[in-house]
FIKOLZA-1660 file (N, C-alpha, C; in steps of 0.1 Angstrom, whole numbers, plus 5000, padded with zeros to 4 digits):
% residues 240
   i   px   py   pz ch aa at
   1 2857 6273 6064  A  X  N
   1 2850 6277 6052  A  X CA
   1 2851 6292 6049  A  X  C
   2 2851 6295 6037  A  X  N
   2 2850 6312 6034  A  X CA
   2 2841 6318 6033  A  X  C
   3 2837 6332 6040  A  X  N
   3 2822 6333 6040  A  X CA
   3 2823 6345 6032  A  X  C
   4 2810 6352 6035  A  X  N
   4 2807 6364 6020  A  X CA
   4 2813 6373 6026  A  X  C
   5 2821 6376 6041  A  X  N
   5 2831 6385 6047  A  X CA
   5 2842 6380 6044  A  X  C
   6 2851 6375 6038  A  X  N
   6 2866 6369 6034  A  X CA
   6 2869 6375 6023  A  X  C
   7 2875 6381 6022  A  X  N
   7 2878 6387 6011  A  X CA
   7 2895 6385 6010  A  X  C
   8 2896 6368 6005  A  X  N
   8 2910 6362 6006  A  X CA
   8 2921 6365 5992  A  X  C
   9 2934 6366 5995  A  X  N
   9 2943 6368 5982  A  X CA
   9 2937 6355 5977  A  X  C
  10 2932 6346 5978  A  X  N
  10 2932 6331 5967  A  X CA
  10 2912 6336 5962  A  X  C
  11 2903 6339 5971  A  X  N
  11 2890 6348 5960  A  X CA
  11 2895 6359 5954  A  X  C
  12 2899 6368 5955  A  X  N
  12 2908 6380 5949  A  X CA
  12 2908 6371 5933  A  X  C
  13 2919 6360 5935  A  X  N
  13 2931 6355 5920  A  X CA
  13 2914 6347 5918  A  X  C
  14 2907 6341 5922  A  X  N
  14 2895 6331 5917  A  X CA
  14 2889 6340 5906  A  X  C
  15 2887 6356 5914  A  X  N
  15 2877 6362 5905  A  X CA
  15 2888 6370 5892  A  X  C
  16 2894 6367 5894  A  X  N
  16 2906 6374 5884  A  X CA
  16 2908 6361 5874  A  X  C
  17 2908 6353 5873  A  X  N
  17 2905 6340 5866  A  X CA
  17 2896 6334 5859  A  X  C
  18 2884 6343 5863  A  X  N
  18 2874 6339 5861  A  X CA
  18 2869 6356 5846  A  X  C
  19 2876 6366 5851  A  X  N
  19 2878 6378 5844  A  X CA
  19 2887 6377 5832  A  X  C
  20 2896 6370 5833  A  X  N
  20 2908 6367 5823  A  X CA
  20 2903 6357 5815  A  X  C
  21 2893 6349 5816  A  X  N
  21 2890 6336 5806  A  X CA
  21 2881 6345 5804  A  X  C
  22 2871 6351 5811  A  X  N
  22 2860 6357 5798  A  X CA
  22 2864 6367 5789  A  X  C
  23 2874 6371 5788  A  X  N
  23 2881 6384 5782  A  X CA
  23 2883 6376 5769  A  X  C
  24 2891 6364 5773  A  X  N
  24 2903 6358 5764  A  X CA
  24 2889 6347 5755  A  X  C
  25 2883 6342 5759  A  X  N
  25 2871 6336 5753  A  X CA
  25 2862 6340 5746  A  X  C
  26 2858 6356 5747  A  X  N
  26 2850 6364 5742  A  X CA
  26 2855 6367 5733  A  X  C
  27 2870 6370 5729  A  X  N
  27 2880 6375 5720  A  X CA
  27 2882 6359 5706  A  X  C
  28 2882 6354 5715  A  X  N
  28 2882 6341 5706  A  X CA
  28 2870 6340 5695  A  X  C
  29 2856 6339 5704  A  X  N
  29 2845 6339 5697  A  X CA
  29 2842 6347 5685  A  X  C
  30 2848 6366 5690  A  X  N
  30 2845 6372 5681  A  X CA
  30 2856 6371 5669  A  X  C
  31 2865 6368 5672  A  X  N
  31 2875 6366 5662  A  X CA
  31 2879 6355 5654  A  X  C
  32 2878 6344 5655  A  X  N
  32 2875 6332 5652  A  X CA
  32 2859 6321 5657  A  X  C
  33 2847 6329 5646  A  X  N
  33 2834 6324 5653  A  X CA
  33 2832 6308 5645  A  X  C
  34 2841 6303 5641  A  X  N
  34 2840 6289 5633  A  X CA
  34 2845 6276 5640  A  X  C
  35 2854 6269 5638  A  X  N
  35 2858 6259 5643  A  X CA
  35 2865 6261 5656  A  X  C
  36 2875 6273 5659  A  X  N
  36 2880 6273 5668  A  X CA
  36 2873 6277 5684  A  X  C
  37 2864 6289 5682  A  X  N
  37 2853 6290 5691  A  X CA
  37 2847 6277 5695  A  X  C
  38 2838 6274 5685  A  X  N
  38 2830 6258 5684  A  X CA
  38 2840 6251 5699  A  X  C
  39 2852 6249 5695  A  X  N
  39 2859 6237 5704  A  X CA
  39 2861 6247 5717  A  X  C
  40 2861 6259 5714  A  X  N
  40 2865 6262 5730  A  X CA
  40 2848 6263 5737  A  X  C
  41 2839 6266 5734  A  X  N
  41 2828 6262 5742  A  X CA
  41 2826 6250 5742  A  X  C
  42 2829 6240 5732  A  X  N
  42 2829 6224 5737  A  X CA
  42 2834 6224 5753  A  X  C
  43 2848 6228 5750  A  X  N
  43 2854 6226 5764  A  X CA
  43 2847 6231 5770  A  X  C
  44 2847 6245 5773  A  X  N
  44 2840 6254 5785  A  X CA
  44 2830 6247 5789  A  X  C
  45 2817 6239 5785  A  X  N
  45 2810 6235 5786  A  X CA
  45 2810 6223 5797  A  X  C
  46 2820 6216 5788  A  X  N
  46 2825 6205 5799  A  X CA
  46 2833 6209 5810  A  X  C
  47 2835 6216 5807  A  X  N
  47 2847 6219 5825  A  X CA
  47 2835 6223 5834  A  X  C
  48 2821 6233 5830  A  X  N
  48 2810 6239 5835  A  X CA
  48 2808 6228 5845  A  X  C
  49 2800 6219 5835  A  X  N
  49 2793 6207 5840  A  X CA
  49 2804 6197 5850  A  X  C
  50 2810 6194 5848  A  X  N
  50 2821 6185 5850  A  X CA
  50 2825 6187 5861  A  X  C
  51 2829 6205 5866  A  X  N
  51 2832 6209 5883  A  X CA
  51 2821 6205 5889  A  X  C
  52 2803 6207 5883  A  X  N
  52 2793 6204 5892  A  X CA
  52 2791 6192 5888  A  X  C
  53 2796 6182 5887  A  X  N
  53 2795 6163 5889  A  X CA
  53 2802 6161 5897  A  X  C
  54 2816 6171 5898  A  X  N
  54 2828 6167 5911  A  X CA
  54 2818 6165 5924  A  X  C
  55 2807 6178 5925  A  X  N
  55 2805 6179 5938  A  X CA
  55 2796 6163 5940  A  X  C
  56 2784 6165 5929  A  X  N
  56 2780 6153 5935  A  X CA
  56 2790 6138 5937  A  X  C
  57 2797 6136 5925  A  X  N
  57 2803 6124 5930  A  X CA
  57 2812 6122 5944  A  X  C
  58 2820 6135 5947  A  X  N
  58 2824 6137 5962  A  X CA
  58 2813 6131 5972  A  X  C
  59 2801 6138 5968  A  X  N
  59 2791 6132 5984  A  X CA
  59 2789 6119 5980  A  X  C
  60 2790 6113 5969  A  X  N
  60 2785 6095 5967  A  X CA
  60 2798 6085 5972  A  X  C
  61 2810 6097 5966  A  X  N
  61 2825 6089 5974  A  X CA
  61 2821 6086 5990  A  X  C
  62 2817 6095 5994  A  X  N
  62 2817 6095 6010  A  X CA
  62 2807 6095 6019  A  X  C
  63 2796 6086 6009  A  X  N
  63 2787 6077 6013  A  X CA
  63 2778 6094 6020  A  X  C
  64 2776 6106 6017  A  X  N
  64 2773 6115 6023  A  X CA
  64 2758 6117 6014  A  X  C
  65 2757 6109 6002  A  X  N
  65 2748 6122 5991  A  X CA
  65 2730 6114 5998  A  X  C
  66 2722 6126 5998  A  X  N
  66 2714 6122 6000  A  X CA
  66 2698 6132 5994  A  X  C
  67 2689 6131 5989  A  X  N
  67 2683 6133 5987  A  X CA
  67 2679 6151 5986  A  X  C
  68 2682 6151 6001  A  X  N
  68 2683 6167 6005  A  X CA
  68 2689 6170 6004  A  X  C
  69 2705 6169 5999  A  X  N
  69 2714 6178 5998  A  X CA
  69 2723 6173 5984  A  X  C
  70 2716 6162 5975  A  X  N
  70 2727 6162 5967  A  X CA
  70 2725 6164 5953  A  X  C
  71 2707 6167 5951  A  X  N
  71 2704 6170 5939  A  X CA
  71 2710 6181 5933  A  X  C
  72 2711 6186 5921  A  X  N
  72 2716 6198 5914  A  X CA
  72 2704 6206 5912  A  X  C
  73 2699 6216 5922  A  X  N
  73 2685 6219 5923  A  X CA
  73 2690 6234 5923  A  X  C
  74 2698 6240 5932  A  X  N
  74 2703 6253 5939  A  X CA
  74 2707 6257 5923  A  X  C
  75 2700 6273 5922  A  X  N
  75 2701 6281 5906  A  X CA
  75 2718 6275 5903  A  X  C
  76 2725 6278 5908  A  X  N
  76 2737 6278 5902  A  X CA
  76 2741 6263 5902  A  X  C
  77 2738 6255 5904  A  X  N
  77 2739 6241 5900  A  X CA
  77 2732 6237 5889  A  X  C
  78 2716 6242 5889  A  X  N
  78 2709 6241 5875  A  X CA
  78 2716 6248 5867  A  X  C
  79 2718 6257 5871  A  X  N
  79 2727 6269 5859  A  X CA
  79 2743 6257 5853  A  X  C
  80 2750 6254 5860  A  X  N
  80 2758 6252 5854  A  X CA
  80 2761 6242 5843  A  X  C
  81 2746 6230 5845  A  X  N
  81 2742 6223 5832  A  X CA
  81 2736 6229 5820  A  X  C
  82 2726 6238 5826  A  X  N
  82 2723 6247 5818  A  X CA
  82 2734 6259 5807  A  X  C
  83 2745 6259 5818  A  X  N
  83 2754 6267 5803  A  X CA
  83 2762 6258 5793  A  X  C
  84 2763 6246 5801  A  X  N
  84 2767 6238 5793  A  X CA
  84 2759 6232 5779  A  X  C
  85 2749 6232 5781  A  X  N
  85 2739 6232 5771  A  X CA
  85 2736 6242 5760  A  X  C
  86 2738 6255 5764  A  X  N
  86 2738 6266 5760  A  X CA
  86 2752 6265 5748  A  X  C
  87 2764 6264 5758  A  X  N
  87 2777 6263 5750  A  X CA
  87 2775 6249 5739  A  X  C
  88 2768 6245 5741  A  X  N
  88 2768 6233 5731  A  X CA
  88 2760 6232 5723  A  X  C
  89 2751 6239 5723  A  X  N
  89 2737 6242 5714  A  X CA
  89 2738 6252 5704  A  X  C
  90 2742 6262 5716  A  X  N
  90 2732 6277 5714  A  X CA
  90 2726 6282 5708  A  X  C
  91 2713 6277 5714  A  X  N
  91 2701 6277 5710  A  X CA
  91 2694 6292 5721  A  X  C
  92 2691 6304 5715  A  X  N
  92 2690 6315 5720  A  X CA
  92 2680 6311 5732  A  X  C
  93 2673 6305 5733  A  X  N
  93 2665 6304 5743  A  X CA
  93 2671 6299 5759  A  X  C
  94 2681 6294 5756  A  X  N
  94 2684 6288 5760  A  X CA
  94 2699 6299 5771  A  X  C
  95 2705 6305 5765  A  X  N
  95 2714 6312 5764  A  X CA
  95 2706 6328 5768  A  X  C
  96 2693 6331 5767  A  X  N
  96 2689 6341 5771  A  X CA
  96 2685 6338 5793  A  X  C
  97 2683 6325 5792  A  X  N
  97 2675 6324 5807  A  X CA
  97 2693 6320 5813  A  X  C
  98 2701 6316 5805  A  X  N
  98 2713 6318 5816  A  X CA
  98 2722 6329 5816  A  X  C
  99 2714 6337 5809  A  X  N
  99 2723 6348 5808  A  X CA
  99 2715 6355 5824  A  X  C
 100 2702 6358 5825  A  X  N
 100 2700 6363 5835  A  X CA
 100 2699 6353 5845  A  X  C
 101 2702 6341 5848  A  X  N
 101 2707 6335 5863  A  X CA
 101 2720 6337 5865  A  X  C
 102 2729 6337 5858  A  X  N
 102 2740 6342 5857  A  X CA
 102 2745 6356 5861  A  X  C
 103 2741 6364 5856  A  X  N
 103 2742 6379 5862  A  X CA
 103 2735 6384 5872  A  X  C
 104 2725 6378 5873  A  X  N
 104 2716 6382 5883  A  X CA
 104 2718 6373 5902  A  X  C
 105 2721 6354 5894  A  X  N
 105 2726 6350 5905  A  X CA
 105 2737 6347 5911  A  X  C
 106 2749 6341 5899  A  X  N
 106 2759 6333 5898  A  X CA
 106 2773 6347 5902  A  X  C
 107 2771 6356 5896  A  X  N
 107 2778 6369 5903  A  X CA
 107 2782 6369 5919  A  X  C
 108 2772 6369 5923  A  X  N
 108 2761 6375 5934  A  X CA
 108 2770 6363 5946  A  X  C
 109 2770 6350 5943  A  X  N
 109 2774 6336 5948  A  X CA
 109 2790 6340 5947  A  X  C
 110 2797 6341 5933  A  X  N
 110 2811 6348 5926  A  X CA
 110 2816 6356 5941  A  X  C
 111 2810 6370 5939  A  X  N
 111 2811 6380 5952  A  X CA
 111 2811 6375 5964  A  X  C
 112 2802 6367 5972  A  X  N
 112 2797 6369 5986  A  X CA
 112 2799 6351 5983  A  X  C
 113 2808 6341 5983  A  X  N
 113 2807 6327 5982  A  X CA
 113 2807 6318 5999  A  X  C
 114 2801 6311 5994  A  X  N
 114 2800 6300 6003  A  X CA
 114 2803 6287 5999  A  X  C
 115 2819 6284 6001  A  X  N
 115 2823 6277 5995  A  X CA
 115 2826 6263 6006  A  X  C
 116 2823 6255 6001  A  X  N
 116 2826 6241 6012  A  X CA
 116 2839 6236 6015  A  X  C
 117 2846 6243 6017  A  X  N
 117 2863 6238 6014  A  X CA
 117 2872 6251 6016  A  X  C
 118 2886 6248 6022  A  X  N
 118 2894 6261 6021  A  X CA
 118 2904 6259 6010  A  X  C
 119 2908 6269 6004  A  X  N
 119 2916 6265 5996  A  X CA
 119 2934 6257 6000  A  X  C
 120 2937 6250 5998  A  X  N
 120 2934 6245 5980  A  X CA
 120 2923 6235 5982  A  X  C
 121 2917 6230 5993  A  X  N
 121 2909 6218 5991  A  X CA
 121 2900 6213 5974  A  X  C
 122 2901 6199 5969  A  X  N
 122 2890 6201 5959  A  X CA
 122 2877 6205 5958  A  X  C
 123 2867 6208 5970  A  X  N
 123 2858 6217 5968  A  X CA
 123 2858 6228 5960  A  X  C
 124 2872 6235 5969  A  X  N
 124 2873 6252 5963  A  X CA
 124 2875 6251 5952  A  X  C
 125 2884 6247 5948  A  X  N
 125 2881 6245 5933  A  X CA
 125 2870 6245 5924  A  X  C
 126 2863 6234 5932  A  X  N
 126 2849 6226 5923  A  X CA
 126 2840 6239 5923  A  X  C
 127 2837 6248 5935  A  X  N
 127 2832 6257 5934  A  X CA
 127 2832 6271 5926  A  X  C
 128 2848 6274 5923  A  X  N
 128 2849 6284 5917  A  X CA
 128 2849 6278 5902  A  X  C
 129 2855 6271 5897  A  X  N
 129 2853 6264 5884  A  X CA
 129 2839 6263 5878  A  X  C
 130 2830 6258 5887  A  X  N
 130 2817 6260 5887  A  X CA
 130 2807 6273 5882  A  X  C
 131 2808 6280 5894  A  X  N
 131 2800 6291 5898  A  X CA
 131 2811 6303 5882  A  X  C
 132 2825 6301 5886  A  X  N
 132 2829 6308 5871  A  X CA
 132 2829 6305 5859  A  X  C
 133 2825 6288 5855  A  X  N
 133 2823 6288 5844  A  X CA
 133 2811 6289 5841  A  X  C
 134 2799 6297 5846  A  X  N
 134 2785 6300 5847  A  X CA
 134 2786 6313 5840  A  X  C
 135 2794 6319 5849  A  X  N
 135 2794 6337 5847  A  X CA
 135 2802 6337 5832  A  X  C
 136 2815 6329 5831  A  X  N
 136 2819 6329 5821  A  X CA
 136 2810 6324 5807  A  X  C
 137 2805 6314 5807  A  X  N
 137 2796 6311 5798  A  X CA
 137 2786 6319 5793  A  X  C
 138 2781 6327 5799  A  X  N
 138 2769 6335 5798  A  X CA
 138 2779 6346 5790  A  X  C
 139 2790 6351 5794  A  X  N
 139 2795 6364 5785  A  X CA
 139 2799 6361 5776  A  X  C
 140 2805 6344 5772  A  X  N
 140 2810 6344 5760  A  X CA
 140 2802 6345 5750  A  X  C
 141 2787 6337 5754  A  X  N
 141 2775 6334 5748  A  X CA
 141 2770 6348 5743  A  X  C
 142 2769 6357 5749  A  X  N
 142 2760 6371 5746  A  X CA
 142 2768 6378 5736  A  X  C
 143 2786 6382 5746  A  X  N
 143 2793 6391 5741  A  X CA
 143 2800 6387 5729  A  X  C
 144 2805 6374 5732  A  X  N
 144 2816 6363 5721  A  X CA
 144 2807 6361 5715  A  X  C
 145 2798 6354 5708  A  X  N
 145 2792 6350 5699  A  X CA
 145 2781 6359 5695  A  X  C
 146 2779 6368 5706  A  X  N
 146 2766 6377 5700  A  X CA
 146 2751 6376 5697  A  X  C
 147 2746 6362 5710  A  X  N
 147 2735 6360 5707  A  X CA
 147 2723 6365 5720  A  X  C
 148 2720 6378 5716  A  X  N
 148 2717 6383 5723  A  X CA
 148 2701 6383 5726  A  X  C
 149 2697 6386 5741  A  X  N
 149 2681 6383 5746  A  X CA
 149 2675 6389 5739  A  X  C
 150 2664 6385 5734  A  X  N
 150 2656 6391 5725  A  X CA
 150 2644 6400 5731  A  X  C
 151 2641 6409 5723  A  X  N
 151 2628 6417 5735  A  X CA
 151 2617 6406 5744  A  X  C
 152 2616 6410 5755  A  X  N
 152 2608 6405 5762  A  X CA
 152 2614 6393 5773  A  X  C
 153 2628 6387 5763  A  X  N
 153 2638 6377 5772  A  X CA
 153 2635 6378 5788  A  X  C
 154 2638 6392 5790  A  X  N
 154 2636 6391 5807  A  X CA
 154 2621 6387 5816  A  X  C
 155 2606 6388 5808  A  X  N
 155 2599 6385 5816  A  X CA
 155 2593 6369 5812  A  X  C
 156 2599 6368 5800  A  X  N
 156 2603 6353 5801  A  X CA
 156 2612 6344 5807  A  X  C
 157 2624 6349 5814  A  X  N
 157 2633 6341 5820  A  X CA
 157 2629 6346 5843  A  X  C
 158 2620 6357 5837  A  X  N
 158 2612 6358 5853  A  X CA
 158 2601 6349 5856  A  X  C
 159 2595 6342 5846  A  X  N
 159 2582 6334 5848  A  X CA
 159 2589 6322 5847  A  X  C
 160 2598 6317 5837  A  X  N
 160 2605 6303 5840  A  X CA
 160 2613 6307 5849  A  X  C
 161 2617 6310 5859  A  X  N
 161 2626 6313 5872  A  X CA
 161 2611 6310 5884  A  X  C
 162 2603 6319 5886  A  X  N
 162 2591 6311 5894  A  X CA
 162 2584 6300 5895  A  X  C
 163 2587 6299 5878  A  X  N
 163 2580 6284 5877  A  X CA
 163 2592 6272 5883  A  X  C
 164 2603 6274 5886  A  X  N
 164 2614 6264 5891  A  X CA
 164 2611 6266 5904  A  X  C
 165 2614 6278 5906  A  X  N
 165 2613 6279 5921  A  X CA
 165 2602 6272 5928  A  X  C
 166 2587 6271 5922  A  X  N
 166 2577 6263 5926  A  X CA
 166 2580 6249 5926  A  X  C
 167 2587 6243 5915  A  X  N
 167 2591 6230 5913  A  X CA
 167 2604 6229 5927  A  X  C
 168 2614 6233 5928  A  X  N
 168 2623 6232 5939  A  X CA
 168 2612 6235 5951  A  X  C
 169 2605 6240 5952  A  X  N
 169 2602 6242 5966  A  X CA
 169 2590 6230 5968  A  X  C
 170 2582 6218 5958  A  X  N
 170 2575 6209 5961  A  X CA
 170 2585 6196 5964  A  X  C
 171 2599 6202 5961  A  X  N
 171 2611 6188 5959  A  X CA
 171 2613 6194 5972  A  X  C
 172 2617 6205 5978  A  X  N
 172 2621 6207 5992  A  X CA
 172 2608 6204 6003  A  X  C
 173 2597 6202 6000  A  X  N
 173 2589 6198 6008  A  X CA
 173 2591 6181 6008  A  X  C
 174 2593 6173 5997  A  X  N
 174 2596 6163 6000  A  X CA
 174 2604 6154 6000  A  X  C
 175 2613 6158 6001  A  X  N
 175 2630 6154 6006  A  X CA
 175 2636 6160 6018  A  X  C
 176 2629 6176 6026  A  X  N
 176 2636 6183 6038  A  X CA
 176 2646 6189 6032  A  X  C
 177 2650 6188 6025  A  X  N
 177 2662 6198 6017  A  X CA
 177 2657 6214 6019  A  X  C
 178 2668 6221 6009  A  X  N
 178 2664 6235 6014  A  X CA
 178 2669 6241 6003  A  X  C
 179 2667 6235 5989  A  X  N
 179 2671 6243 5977  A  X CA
 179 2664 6253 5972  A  X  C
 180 2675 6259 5968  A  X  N
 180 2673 6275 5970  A  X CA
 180 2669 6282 5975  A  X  C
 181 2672 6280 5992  A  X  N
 181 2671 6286 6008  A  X CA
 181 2657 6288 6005  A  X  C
 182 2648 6280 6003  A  X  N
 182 2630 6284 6006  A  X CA
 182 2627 6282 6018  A  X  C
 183 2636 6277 6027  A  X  N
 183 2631 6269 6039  A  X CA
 183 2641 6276 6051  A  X  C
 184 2651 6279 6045  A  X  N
 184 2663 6285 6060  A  X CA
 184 2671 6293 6053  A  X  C
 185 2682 6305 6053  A  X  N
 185 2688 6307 6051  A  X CA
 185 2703 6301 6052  A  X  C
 186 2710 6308 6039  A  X  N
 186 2719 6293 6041  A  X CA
 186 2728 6297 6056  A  X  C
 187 2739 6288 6054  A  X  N
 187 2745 6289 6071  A  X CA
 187 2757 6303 6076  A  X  C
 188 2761 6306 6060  A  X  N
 188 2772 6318 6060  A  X CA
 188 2768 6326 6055  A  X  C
 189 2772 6337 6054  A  X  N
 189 2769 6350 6049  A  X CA
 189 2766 6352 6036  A  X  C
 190 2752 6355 6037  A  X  N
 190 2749 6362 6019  A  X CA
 190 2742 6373 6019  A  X  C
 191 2742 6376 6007  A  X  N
 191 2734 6386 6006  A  X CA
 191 2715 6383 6007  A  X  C
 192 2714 6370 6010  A  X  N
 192 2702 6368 6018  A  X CA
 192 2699 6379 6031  A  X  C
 193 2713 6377 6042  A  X  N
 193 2715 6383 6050  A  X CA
 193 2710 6400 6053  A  X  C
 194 2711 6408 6044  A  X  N
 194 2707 6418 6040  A  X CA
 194 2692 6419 6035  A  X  C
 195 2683 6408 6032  A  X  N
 195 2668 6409 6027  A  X CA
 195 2661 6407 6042  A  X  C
 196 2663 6404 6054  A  X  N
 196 2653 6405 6060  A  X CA
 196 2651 6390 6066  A  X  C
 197 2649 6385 6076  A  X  N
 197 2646 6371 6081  A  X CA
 197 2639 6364 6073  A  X  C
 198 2636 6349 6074  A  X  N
 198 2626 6338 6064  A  X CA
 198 2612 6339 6072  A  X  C
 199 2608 6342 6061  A  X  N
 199 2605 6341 6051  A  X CA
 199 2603 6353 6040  A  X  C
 200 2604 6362 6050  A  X  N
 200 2608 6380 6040  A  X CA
 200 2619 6377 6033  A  X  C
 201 2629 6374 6030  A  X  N
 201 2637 6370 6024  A  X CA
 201 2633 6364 6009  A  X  C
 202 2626 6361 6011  A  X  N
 202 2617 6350 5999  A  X CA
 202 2614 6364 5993  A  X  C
 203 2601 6368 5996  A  X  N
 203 2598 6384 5988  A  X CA
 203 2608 6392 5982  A  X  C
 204 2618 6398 5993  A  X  N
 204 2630 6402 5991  A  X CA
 204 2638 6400 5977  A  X  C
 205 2638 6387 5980  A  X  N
 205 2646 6382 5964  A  X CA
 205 2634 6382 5951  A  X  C
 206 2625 6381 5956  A  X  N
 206 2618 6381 5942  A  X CA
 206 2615 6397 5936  A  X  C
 207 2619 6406 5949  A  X  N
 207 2615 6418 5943  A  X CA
 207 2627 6424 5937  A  X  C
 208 2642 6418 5939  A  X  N
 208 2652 6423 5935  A  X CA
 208 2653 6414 5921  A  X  C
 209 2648 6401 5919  A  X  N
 209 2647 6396 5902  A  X CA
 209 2637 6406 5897  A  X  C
 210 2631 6409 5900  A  X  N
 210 2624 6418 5893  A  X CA
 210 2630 6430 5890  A  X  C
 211 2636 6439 5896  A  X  N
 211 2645 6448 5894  A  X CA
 211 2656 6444 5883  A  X  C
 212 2659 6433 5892  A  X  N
 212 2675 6431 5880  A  X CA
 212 2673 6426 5866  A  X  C
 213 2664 6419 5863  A  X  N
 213 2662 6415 5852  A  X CA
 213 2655 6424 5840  A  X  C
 214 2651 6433 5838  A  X  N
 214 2649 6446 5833  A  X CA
 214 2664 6449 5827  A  X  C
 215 2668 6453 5843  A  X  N
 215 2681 6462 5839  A  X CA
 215 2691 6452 5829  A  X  C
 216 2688 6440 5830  A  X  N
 216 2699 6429 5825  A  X CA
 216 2699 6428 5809  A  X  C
 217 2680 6432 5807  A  X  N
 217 2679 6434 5791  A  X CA
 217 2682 6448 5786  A  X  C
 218 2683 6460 5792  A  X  N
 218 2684 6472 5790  A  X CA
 218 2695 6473 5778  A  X  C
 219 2707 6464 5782  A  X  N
 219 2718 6466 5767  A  X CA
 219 2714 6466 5757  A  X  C
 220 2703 6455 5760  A  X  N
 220 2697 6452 5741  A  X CA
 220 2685 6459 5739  A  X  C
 221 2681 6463 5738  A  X  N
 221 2669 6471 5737  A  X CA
 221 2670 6484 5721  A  X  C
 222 2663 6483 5719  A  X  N
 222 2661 6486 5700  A  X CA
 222 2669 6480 5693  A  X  C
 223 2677 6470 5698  A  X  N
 223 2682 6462 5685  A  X CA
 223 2677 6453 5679  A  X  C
 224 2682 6450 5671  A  X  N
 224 2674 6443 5659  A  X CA
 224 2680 6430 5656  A  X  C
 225 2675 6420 5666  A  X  N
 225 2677 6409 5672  A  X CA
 225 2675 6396 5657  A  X  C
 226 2684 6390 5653  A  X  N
 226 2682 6377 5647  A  X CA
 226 2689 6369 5648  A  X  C
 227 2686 6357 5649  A  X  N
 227 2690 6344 5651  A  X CA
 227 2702 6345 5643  A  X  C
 228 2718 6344 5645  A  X  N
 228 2728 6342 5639  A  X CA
 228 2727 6326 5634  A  X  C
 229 2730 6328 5623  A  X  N
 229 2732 6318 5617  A  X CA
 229 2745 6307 5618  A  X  C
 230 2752 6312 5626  A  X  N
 230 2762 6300 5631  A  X CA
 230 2759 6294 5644  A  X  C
 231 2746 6299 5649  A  X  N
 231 2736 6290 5661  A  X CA
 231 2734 6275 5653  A  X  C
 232 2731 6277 5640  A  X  N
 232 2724 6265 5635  A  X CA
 232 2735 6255 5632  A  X  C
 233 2742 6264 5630  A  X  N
 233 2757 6256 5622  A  X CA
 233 2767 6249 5637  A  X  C
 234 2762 6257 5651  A  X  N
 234 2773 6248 5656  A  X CA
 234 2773 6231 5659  A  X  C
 235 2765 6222 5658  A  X  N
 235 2767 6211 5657  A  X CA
 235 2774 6207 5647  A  X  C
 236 2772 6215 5638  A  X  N
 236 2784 6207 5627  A  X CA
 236 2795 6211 5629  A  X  C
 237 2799 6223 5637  A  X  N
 237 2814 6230 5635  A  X CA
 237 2816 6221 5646  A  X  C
 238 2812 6217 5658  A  X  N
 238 2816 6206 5672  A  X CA
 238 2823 6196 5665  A  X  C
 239 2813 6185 5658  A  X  N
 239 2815 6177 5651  A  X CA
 239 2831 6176 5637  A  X  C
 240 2830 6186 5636  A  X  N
 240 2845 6181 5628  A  X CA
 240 2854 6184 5635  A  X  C
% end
């Protein structure tokens, strides 16, 4: 498995792939924001979602999935339904709370991964397809389409972030699971590693969302935020 010390030529090209589609997708959005955008976040969306169904159908193939380990609970699993929704809606609310699990978490995972598989296995894949079409989604959403957090986005996407983590941590008390390491750190190297043993760790990260999510709305700050009007319009542009 690759840990957050590997720093392999095939993570190297993952995150370079992952750099190249947001470039090229963002470019799309702002230059074509009508039908042809429309269909490439259709896709993006589905490929989001679609890497994180690989994983769980993998553990149902192999008779492995179980309660504790196979819900889509861990931020970047919720996240990746979540951008998929975002890319299919974008509905600002929606597109502001993944923008900061995304930059704040899905990077963070990007950088330092713990991936269940070496490459080429289909894990590795499933994982970076995943975790990159998270990061990707969130920049096409903000930068490509331009629907940006609105004031205050960040201490609204810090209170619904607590409030999950309270919800994951009553589901990790009753299943034994350990979504979103409330209970152990994970097994390979993260940047958990660096906050301090469990349950300081827990603190730790809550004191660095709080840091980071500030800084995450700092771009937008005195702008003069409104609802773009091709938010409303994209079900119809999907649709033809």
């Amino acid at each position: 498995m690759a840990t957050a010390l590997d720093l392999t030529p095939e993570h190297v090209a993952a995150l370079l792939v992952a750099a190249l589609a947001a470039l090229a997708l963002c470019a799309v959005a702002r230059r074509w924001p009508g039908r042809r955008a429309a269909a490439a976040a259709v896709a993006l969306g589905a490929a989001t979602a679609g890497a994180e169904t690989v994983w769980i159908a993998w553990l149902v193939a192999r008779g492995a999935w179980t309660p504790a380990i196979g819900l889509p609970l861990h931020l970047c699993d919720a996240a990746a339904f979540l951008a998929a929704a975002a890319l299919w809606t974008r509905r600002r609310a929606l597109v502001e709370l993944l923008w900061f699990w995304a930059m704040a978490g899905t990077v963070q995972a990007l950088l330092t991964p713990d991936v269940p598989g070496r490459f080429p296995d289909l894990l590795w894949f499933q994982y970076y397809a995943a975790h990159g079409g998270i990061v990707v989604a969130a920049l096409v959403l903000v930068v490509g389409f331009r629907i940006a957090p609105r004031p205050g986005a960040w201490a609204r996407a810090l209170l619904l972030t607590a409030a999950y983590a309270a919800a994951v941590g009553a589901v990790d008390a009753l299943t034994g699971g350990d979504y979103l390491y409330l209970r152990r750190p994970p097994a390979h190297p993260s940047l958990l590693d660096a906050m301090g043993p469990w349950p300081w760790y827990l603190a730790s990260s809550a004191a660095l969302a709080i840091a980071l999510f500030p800084l995450l709305q700092a771009p937008f700050r005195g702008r003069n935020v409104q609802e773009p009007q091709r938010e409303a319009e994209a079900p119809a542009e999907v649709g033809v």
